[in-house]
Structures are given as structure tokens and as C-alpha cells.
N, C-alpha and C positions, 0 to 999 in steps of 0.2 A: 302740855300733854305730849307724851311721845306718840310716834306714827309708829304702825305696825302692829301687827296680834301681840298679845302677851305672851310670855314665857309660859309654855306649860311648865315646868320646871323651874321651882324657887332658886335652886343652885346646882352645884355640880354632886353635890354628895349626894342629893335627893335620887338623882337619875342611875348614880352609882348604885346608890343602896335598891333601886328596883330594877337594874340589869341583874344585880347576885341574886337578889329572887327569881328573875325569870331565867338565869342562868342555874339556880338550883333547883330549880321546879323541873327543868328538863333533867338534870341528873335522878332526880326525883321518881320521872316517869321512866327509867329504862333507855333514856336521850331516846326519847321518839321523835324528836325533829332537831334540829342542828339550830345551834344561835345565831338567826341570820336578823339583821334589823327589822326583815320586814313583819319577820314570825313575833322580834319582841314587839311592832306596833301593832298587832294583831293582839298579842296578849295582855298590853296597855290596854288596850282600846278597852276589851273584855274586863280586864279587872280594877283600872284605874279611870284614865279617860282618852277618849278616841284622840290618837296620837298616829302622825302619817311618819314617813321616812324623811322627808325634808323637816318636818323639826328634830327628829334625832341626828339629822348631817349638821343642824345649824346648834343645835346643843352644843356637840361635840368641838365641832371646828371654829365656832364665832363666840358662842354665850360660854362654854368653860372648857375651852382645849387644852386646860390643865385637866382634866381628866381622862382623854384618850386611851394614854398609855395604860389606866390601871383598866379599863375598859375591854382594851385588847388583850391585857393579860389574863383578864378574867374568861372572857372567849377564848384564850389559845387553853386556859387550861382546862375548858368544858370541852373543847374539839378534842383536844391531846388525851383526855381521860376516857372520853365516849370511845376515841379508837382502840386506844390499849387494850379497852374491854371487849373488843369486837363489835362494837355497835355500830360504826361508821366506817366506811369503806375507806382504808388509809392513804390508797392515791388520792382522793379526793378530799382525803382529811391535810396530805401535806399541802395540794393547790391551796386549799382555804386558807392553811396556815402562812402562807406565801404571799397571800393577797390580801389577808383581812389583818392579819397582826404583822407583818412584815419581816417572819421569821427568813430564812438564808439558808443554803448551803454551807457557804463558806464566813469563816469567824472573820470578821472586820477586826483590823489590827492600825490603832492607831499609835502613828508615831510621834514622837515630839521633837522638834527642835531648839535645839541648844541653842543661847545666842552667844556671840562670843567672850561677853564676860562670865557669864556662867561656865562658854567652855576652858577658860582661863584659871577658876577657881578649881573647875574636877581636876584638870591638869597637876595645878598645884598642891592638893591633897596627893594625889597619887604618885608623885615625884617626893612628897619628904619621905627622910628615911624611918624606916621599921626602929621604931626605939624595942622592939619586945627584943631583936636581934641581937645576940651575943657575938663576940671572938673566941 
């Protein structure tokens, strides 16, 4: 027998599929409150089963932290839509966006590095000659 509560949640999709309900129920209302976890374990509690904020931190990050990401996409794109429409105050809609899905300023620009057999072969593609080239 394992130690520890059970999983309120069977899997990661389970949790997914009732964040886009609770994330479309507030588009639903005119976004009358922002998707903050503790509003969704308020509305768990209310329509599913009483669900605190430490099981949705240990869902996310320990039981299926393959889920996250589609998580925060789904809340950036309830904040981002709520604001557009004027419903949520947009300083406070970029904070949130900065903090809760880990949007930025600035574009992250990754580079790669060549090693030097690789840079050996670009070399040598771009030193043979132009066969299209006439005299």
C-alpha cells in the first residue's frame, strides 16, 4: 500500500480537461475573476470535489508536469483575451503574464554551436564551385 492521500486526479488530461472548463466558464461569465488556482480550487471544490492549492502545485509539478505548459497556455490565453476585451486591467494582465506563464519581453534567441566537423563539411559545400556558372 502506498503512503500518502490519493490523487484527486486520475491523470494529467483529467485536470487539463477541467482547467478548460473552469477557464471557459469564466470567459463564459464576462471573465468575472481572473484564473488564479485558488479561484479554480474554489470552483473544483463547488463542482467536482474539495481540491486545495497544494494538490494543484503537486499535480502540476510532481504527478504530470507534462502538463504545465498546456496549462499555462490555456491561462495565458484566458488573461490575454479577458484583457483585449477590456475586462482586466492590462498592467496587471502583463504582471500575471510574466509570473504565472512565464511570458518576456524580450524573444530568447538560441544559438547553436557548430562542432568542428560539422564546421568542416559547411566549409566544404560552400568552397565547391557553382556548376550553374558559365564562361
Amino acid at each position: 500500500m502506498s503512503a500518502g492521500q490519493p490523487k484527486k486526479f486520475k491523470n494529467g488530461k483529467d485536470l487539463i480537461g477541467l482547467w478548460r472548463q473552469f477557464c471557459e466558464k469564466i470567459a463564459d461569465n464576462n471573465y468575472n475573476y481572473a484564473p488564479t488556482q485558488t479561484r479554480f480550487c474554489k470552483w473544483l471544490s463547488e463542482e467536482y470535489n474539495d481540491t486545495d492549492r497544494k494538490t494543484i502545485y503537486n499535480a502540476l509539478n510532481k504527478y504530470f508536469p507534462d502538463i504545465k505548459s498546456e496549462f499555462d497556455e490555456i491561462r495565458a490565453d484566458t488573461v490575454a483575451e479577458g484583457t483585449m476585451l477590456g475586462k482586466y486591467q492590462p498592467s496587471m494582465s502583463i504582471f500575471a503574464l510574466k509570473n504565472w506563464c512565464k511570458w518576456t519581453d524580450k524573444q530568447e534567441i538560441s544559438t547553436n554551436t557548430i562542432d568542428d566537423k560539422t564546421r568542416a563539411e559547411v566549409e566544404a559545400i560552400l568552397n565547391e564551385p557553382d556548376e550553374t556558372e558559365s564562361d
